[in-house]
N, C-alpha and C positions, 0 to 999 in steps of 0.2 A: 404167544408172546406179544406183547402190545409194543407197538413203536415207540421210541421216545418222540415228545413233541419238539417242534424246531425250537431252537434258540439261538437268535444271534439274528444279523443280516449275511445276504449272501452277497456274492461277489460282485454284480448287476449293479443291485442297489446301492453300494458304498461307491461305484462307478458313478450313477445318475445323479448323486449326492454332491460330489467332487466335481460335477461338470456343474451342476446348477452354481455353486458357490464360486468358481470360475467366471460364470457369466455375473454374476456380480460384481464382483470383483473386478473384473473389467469397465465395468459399469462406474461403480465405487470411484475408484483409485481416480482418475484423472478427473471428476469433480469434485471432487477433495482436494487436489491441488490448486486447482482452478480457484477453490472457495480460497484455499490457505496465500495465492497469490494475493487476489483483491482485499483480504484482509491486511496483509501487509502495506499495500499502496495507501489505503483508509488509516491504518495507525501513523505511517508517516505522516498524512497531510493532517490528523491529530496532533499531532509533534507540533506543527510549526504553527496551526491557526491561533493557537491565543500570542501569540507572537505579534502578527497584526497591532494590536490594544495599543503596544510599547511604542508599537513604531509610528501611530497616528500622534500617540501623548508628544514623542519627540518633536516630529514633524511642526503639528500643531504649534508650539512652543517655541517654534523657529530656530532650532538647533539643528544643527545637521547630525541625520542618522550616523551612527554607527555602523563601520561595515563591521566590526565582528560582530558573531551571532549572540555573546553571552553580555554584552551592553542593551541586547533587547531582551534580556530576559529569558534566552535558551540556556535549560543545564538539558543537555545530554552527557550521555555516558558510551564511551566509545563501544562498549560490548552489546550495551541495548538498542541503542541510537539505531533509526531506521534513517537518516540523514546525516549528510556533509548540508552544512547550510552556507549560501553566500547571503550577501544583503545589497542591496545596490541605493545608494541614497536618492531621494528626490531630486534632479535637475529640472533646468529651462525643459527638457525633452523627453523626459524619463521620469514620470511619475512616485516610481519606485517601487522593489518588487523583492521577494524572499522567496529563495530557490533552494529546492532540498534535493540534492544530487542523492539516490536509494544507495545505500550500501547495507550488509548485512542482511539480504534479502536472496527471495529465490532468482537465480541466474537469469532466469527470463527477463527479468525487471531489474537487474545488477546494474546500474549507471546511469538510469533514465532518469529524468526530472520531474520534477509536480514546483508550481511557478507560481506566487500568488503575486498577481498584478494589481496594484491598486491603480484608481482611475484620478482625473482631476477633482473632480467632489467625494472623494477619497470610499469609493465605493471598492471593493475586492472582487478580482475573480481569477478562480483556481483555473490554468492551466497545465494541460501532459499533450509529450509529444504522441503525433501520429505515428509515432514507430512503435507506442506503446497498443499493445490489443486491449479491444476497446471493454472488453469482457474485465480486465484488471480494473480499468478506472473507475473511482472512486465519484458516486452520481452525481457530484455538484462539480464536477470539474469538466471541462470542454477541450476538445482536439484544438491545440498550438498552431 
């Protein structure tokens, strides 16, 4: 009588199969989020930067900014919106600045800010607080 030949895996092997994709997986999983965090900081400060344009036009033009957001040209939409936006206008002291409070995002990053400060010769720069890790923030932006 001849043996039949194997077929199949045996029980070892569907073991050392199941631990490798584990180690992956571990691996995996938390730079995926990591990625899917700072992707989200990055599409907020997307949200607000052509924003800016509106508020130099005003500025410029010797009007005074608008503090709400949709006189400069923000439509968000409550359900996509990666922002609550304030707007703070040019004073004697205060330049003026558009701040995107995160909502709709992962808890880690749930109420943090990203701050775009404009300067006296009306230059911009993106700040996030230092409570934010620094792994999230978006590369043109600098620690508050």
């Amino acid at each position: 009588m001849k043996k039949a030949a194997q077929q199949g895996f045996t029980l070892i092997e569907l073991m050392i199969v199941v631990a490798i994709i584990g180690i992956l997986a571990a691996v995996a999983i938390p730079a995926y989020q990591d990625y899917t965090i700072r992707s989200q900081t990055t599409a907020a400060l997307a949200e607000i930067t052509p924003l800016r344009t509106q508020f130099e036009v005003i500025a410029n033009q010797g009007e005074a900014v608008s503090l709400d957001p949709a006189d400069i040209g923000y439509i968000g939409s409550a359900g996509t919106s990666y922002c609550t936006l304030a707007v703070t206008q040019p004073t004697a002291t205060v330049e003026g600045q558009i701040t995107c409070t995160l909502q709709n995002v992962n808890v880690s990053i749930l109420g943090q800010t990203i701050t775009l400060n404009r300067s006296i010769d009306g230059d911009w720069r993106c700040t996030i607080p230092a409570a934010m890790d620094a792994k999230y923030r978006p590369g043109e932006c600098t620690e508050s």
